[in-house]
C-alpha positions in Angstrom: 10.1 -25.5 -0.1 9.5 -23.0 -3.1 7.7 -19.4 -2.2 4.5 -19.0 -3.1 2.4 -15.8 -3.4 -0.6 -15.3 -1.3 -2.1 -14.1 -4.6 -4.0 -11.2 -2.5 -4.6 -7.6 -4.0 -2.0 -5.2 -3.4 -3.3 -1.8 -3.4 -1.3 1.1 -4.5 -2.3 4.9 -3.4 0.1 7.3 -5.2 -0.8 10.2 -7.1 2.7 10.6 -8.8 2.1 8.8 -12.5 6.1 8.4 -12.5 6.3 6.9 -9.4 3.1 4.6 -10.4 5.0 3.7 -13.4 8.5 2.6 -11.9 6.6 0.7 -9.3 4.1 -1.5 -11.6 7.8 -2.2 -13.6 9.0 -3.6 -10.3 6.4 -5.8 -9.8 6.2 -7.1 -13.0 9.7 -7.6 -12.9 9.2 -10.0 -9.8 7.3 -12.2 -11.3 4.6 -12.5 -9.1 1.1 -12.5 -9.6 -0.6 -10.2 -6.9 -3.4 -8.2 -8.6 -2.2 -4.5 -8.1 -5.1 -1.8 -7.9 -4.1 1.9 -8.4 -5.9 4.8 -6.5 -4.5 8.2 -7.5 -5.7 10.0 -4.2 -6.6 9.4 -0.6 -10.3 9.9 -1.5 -10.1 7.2 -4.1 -8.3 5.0 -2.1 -11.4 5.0 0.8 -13.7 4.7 -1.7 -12.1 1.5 -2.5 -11.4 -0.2 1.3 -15.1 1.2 2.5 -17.1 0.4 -1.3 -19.1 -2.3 -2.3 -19.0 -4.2 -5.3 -21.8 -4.5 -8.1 -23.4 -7.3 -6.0 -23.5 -4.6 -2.6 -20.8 -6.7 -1.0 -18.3 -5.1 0.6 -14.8 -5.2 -1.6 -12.2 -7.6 -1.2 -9.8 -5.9 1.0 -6.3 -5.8 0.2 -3.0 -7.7 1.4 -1.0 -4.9 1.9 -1.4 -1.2 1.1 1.4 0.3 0.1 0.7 4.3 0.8 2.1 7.3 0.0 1.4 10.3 2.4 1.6 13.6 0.4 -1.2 13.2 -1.9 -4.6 15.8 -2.9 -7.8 15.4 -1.2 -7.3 13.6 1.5 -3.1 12.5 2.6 -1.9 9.4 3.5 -2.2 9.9 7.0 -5.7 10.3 6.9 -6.4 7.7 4.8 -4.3 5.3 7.1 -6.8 6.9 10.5 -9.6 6.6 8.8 -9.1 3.0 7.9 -7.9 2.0 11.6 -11.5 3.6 12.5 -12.9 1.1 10.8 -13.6 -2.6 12.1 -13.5 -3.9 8.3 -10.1 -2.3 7.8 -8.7 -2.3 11.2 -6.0 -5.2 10.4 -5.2 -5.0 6.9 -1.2 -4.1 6.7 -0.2 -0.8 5.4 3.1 0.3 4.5 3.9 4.2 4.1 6.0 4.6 1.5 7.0 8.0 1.3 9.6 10.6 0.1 9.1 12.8 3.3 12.0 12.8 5.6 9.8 14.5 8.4 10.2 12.7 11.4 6.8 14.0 12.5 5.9 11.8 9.5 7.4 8.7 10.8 6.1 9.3 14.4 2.4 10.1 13.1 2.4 7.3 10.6 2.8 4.3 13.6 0.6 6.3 16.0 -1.9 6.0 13.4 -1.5 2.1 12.9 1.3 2.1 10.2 2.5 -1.6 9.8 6.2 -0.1 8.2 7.6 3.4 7.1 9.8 3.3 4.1 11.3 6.2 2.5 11.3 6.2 -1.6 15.0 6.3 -2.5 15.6 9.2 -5.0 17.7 7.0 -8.1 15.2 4.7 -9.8 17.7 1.9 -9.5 17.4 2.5 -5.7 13.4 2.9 -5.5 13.1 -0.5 -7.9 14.6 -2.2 -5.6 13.2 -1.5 -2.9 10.0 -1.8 -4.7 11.6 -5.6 -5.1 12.1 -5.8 -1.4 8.9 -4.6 0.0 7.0 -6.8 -2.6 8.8 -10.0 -2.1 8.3 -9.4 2.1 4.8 -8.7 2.2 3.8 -11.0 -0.4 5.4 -14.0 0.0 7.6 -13.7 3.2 4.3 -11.9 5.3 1.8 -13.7 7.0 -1.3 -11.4 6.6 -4.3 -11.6 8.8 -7.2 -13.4 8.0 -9.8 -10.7 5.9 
């Protein structure tokens, strides 16, 4: 049986352009072909999951989200509440990929409805492949709710 993609939208929320950069390299490295949408900020990303389209429809909602917490605007814990608020949202998977090593971040992030907490390795070899890891899992491996 050969994997296949579920070919949903992966949305990114990172504000670091380096970190932006090494992950978009890991995914293109994969080979798979998940859209990925950026959002720079907490703010942004909202906008996104709660927005309409051009037609007033709301937007397609991600497979996974793949969220960092220390961002401007609004963090990556608030982000991750404000979607659980939300019946539209409520279910969509969200991994916290992070550099903190707070343990108040860990314990916050699955009280808030975190579906994983993964900590950005510091080498770029490391943080590629975990990149690697987390794609192949929640992409292919993952069966993800019905949006």
């Amino acid at each position: 049986m050969s994997e296949q993609s579920n070919h949903g939208t992966i949305l990114l929320v990172e504000d670091s352009p380096d970190d932006v950069e090494l992950t978009l390299r890991a995914f293109k490295k994969g080979h798979l072909s998940n859209p990925i949408i950026v959002k720079r900020d907490g703010r942004e990303a909202l906008d996104y999951l709660l927005g309409t389209d051009d037609a007033g429809e709301p937007n397609l909602l991600p497979v996974v989200v793949l969220l960092d917490l220390n961002m401007p605007r609004v963090n990556g814990l608030q982000v991750l509440q404000k979607m659980r608020s939300h019946e539209y949202t409520r279910i969509v998977p969200v991994v916290v990929l992070t550099t903190s090593d707070e343990q108040r971040d860990v314990i916050d992030s699955y009280h808030l409805g975190a579906n994983s907490f993964v900590r950005k390795p510091v080498e770029s070899k490391e943080f590629f492949e975990a990149i690697l890891s987390l794609e192949l899992y929640w992409t292919v491996r993952n069966v993800p709710p019905p949006l």
